[in-house]
N, C-alpha and C positions, 0 to 999 in steps of 0.2 A: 478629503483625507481618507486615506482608505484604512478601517480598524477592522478584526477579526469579527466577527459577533458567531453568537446562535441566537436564531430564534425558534420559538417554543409558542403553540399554538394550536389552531381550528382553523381546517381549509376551508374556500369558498361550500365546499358539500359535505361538512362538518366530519370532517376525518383526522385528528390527531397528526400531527408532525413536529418535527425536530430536523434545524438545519443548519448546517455551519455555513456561514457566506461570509461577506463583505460589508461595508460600508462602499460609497462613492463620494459621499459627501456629508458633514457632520455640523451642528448648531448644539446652543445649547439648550433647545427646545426638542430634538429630535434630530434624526438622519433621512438618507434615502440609502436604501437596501439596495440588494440584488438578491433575488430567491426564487425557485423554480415552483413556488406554488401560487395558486392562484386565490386571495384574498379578498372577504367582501370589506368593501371602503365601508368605516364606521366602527370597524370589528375592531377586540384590544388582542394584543399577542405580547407574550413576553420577549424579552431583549437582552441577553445576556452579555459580557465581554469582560476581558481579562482578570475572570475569575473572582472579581470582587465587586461587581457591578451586578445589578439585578432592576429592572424595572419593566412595569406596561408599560404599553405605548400604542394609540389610538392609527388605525392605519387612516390615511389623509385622503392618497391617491395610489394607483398601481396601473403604467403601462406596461406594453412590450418595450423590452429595451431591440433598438430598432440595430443592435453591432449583433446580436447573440437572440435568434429566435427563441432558445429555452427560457432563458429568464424573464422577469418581468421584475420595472423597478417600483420602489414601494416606498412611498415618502410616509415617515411615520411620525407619531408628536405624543413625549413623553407629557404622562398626568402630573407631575410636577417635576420641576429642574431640579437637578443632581449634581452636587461638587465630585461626587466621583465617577463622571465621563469623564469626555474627552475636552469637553469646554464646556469652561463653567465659569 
């Protein structure tokens, strides 16, 4: 399911960012992203979406996504489940 997000965060070399992407795929434990920065597995970032939704979420996993060199995908997992994503 593809949902708008921003996320909101610390890159792999602790540099402040903010970015509006995608989802690819949504649970109601977390997503996988798309985003062009590069994140250490472990790290939390925030997760934003349709303006009344706010939480961390612990990054899982992050490859190249193998369609689109820039990106990289980013499976994430909310610190607790939320009736106000996408599924709940």
């Amino acid at each position: 399911m593809r949902v708008p997000v921003q996320l909101v965060g610390l890159d792999a070399s602790g540099n402040y960012f903010e970015e509006e992407t995608y989802t690819e795929d949504v649970s109601k434990t977390g997503a996988l992203v798309l985003t062009r920065n590069i994140l250490q597995i472990g790290s939390t970032i925030q997760i934003r979406a349709f303006k009344k939704f706010e939480s961390p979420a612990k990054v899982r996993m992050i490859i190249r996504d193998h369609r689109n060199a820039d990106y990289f995908k980013l499976g994430i997992e909310f610190d607790v489940i939320h009736d106000a994503w996408v599924i709940h």
